[in-house]
C-alpha positions in Angstrom: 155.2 48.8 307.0 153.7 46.6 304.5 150.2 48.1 303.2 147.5 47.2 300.3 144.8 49.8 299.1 142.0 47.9 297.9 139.3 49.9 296.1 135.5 48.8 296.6 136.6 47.7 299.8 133.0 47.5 301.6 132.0 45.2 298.5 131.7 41.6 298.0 135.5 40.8 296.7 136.6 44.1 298.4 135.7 43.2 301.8 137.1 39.4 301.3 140.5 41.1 300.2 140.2 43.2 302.8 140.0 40.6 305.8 142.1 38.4 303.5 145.1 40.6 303.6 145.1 42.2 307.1 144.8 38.4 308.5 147.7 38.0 306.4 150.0 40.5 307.8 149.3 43.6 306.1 147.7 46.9 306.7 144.7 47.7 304.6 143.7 51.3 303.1 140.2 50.9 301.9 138.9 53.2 299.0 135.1 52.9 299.0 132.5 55.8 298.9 129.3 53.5 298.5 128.5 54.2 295.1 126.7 51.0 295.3 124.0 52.8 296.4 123.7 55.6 294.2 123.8 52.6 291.3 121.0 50.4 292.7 119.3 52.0 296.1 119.6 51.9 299.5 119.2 47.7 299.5 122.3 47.4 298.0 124.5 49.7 300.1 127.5 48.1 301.8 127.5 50.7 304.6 126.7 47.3 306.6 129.4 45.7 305.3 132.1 48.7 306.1 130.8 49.1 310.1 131.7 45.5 310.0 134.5 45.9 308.4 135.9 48.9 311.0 134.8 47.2 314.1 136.4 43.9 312.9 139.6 45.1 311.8 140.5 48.1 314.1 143.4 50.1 313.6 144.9 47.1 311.0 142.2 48.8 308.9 141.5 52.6 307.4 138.9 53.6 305.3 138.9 56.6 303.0 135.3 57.8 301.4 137.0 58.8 298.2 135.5 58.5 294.3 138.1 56.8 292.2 137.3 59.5 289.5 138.8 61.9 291.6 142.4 62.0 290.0 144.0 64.6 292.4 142.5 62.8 295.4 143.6 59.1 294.6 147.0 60.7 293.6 147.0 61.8 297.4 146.3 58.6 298.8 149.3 57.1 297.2 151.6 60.1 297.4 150.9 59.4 301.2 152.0 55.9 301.7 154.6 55.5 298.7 156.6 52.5 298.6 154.8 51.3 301.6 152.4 50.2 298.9 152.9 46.7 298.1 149.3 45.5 296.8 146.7 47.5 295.4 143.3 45.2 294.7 141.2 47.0 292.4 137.5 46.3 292.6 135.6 49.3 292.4 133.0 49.1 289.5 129.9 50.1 288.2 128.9 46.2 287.2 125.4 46.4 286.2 124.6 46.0 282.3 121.3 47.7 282.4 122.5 50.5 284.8 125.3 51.0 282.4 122.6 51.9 279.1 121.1 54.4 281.8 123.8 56.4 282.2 127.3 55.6 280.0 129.0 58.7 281.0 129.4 57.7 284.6 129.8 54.1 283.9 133.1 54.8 281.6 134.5 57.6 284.2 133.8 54.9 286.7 135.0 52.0 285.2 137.5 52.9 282.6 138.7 56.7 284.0 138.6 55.8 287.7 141.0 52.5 286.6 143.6 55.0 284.8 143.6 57.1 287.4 144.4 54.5 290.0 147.4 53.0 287.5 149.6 56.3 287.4 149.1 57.2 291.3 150.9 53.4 291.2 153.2 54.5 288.7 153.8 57.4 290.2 154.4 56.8 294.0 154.8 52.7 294.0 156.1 51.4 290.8 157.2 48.1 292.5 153.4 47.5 293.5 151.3 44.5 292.4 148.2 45.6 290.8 145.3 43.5 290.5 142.2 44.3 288.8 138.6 42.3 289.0 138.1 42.0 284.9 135.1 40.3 283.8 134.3 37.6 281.4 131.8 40.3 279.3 134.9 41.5 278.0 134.1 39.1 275.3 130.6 40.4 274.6 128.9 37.9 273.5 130.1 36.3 271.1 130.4 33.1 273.1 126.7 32.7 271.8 128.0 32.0 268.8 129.5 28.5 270.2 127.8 25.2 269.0 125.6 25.0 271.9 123.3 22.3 273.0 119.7 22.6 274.6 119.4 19.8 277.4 116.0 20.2 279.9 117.5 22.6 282.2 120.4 23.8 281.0 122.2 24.9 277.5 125.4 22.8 277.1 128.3 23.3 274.8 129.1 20.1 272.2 131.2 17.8 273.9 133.6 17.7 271.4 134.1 21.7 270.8 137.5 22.8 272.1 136.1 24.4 275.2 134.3 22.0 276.2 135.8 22.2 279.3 135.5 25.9 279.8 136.4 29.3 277.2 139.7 30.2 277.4 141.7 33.5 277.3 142.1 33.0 273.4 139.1 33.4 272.9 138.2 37.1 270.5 137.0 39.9 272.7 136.1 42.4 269.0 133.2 42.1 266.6 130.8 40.8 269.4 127.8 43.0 271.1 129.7 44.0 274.7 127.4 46.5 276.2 127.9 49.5 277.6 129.6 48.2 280.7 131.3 45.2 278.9 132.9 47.9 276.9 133.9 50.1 279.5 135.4 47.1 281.4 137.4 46.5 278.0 139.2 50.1 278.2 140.2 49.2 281.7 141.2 45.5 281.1 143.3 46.3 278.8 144.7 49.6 280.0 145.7 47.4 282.6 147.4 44.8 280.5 149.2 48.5 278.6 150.6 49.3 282.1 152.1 46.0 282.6 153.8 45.5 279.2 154.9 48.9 278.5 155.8 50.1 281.8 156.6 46.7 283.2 154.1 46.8 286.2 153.4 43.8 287.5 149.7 43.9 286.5 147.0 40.9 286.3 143.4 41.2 284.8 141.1 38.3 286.4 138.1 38.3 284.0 135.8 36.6 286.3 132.3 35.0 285.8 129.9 35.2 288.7 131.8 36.6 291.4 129.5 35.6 294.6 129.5 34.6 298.5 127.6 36.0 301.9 128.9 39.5 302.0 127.6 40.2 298.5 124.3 43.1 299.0 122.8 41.6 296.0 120.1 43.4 293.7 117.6 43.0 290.8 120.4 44.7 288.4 123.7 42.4 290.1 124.2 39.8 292.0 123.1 37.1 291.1 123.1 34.2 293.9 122.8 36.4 296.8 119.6 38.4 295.2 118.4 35.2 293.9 118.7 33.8 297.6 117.5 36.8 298.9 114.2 36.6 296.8 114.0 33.0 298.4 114.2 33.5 301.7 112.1 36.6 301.7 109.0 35.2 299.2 109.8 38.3 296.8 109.3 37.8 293.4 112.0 37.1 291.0 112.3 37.8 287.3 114.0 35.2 284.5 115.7 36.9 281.3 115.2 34.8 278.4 116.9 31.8 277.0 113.9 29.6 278.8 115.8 30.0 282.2 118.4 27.7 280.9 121.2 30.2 280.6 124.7 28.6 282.5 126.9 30.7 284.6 129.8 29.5 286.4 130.2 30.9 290.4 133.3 31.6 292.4 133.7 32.4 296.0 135.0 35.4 297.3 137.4 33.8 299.3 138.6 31.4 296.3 138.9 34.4 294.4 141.3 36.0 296.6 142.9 32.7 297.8 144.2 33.3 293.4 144.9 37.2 294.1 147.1 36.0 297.0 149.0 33.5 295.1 149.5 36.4 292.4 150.3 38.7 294.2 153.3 36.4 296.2 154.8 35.1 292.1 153.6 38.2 289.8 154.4 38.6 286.5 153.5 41.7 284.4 150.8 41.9 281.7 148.9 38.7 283.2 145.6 37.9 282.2 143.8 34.7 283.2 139.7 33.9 283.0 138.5 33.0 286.8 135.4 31.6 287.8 134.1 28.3 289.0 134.8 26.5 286.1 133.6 23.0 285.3 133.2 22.7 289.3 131.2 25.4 290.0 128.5 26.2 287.7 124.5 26.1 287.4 121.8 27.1 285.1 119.2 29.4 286.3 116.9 27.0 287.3 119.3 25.0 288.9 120.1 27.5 290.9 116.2 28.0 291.6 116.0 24.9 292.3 119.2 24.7 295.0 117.2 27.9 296.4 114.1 26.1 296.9 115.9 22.7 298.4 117.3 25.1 300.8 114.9 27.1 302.1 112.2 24.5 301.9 109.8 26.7 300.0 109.0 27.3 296.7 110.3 30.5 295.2 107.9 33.0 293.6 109.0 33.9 289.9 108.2 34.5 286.4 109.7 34.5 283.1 110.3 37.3 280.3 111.4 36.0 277.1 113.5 39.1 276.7 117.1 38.3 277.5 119.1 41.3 278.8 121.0 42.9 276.2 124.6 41.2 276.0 124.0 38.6 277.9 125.8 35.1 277.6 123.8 32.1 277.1 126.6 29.9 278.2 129.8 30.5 280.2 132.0 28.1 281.9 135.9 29.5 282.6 138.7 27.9 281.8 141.1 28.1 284.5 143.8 26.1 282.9 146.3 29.0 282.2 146.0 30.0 286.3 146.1 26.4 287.2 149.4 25.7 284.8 150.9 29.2 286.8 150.1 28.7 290.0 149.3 24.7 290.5 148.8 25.0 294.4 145.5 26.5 293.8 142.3 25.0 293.5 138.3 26.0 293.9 137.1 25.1 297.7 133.8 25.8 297.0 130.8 24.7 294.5 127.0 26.6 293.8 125.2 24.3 296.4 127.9 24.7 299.1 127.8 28.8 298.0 124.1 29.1 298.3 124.1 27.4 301.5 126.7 29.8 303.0 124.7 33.1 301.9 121.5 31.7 303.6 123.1 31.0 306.9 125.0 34.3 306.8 122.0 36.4 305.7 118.9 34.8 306.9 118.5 36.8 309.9 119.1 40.2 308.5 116.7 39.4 305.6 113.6 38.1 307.3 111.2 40.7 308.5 110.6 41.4 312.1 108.6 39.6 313.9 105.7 41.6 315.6 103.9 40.2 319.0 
């Protein structure tokens, strides 16, 4: 038998990998305990998501209510199945910036401590396993602010003739910048990852995404960006701007293009990989763009307001370059862009966000 763990496996990319996989041929162990709800409340608990999930996927799927900081409990997961491991998708995370500040002891034991405990159960039981792990681009704090960055009327734009112009590559310096607290925990795991690879020769990949995003994403104030944004749409709730006059860029990926790049990984891996993944020059908006995709959408005008106050490590410009993937692995390419996204999450969610309709 053929098998993948994936951690966070009720979540956004967690559940994507999940169905991904099993379609694929293999059976899935899930890892998810629904911390998501402890982090953020009972609207962003993927409970939903994991019924789903179970009544989908049958007996091609198990899920396991286990806390990744739990070292003796993960170790008996993997003891369990052994070689039969052949993936292990790592997504589990505290993601939040501001929840991180709250609380930085259990957003290191979650992030950093929950990702080293996961690596030796691999090294222990299934050495030969491919081990991905869902990075993030705020492992280079952010000092992308620093770039030579243009303001344009709805967006901030990087000079056209800057050398990442056509996105920040993985060269770019991830010290002497502001991280936050969960940008820095996220560092202790990225590159505890990368340590596994190179000195125990694990074939280990760090994706350091940008806006990870699609319809299974239970999107909040604190993370999530589209999907709450969408959310707030459809459901007239109001909806707060942080700084940089609304004009701060993000690029999106889809789940599923996301793990379309895990699967060609994990089919040619290499050990020590690191590559920046998100939608690139293809799939990117401002905030108000994106407000104003929402609006065209749902044909109503959103309710929101703006606070000058930027959140604390927050980028005012990020667009990935996905050259180094690309040049790796040249079959793959982004299916999807932010319009085509936001459309997606409103026809998946619409009916379980509206509010009952009472004769």
């Amino acid at each position: 038998m053929s098998l993948a763990i994936i951690t966070g496996s009720a979540g956004l990319i967690g559940s994507e990998a999940t169905r991904y996989f099993s379609d694929a041929g293999l059976e899935v162990v899930g890892i998810d305990n629904d911390m998501r709800r402890e982090f953020f409340g009972d609207e962003a608990s993927t409970r939903w998501n994991r019924e789903r999930l179970k009544a989908d996927l049958g007996a091609r799927y198990t899920h396991l209510n286990i806390d990744i900081r739990d070292s003796d409990g993960i170790d008996q997961v993997f003891a369990r199945y052994g070689s039969e491991v052949k993936l292990v998708v790592h997504t589990a995370a505290q993601p939040s910036h501001d929840w991180a500040a709250r609380d930085p002891r259990t957003d290191f034991s979650v992030n950093a401590v929950g990702t080293l405990n996961l690596l030796e159960a691999v090294r222990t039981h299934a050495p030969e396993a491919v081990f991905i792990f869902t990075s993030t681009n705020k492992v280079y704090g952010d000092a992308p602010n620093r770039l030579p960055l243009v303001e344009l009327e709805k967006r901030w734009e990087i000079a056209s003739s800057h050398r990442y112009t056509g996105g920040i590559s993985e060269d770019f310096p991830i010290d002497q910048s502001l991280h936050s607290l969960f940008g820095a925990s996220k560092v202790s795991a990225d590159v505890i990852v990368q340590e596994y690879g190179r000195y125990f020769g694990m074939k280990t990949a760090c994706f350091r995404g940008g806006c990870l995003t699609g319809p299974n994403h239970s999107g909040t104030q604190l993370h999530g960006f589209l999907a709450y944004l969408m959310k707030c749409a459809v459901s007239d709730t109001p909806y707060t701007v942080f700084g940089y006059g609304g004009k701060q860029v993000r690029d999106n990926i889809h789940s599923h293009d996301l793990i379309r790049a895990f699967d060609a990984f994990f089919r040619n891996p290499r050990p020590a990989a690191v590559y920046n993944i998100g939608g690139g020059r293809h799939s990117n908006c401002s905030m108000l763009e994106a407000i104003s995709h929402c609006e065209e959408i749902t044909g109503r005008e959103m309710q929101w307001t703006y606070t000058e106050q930027n959140r604390t490590g927050d980028h005012i410009w990020w667009i990935s370059d996905l050259a180094r993937f690309k040049a790796d692995y040249p079959e793959w390419d982004l299916e999807y862009n932010v319009p085509q996204i936001l459309r997606e999450i409103y026809e998946c969610n619409i009916e379980r966000w509206q509010e009952p309709v009472h004769a």
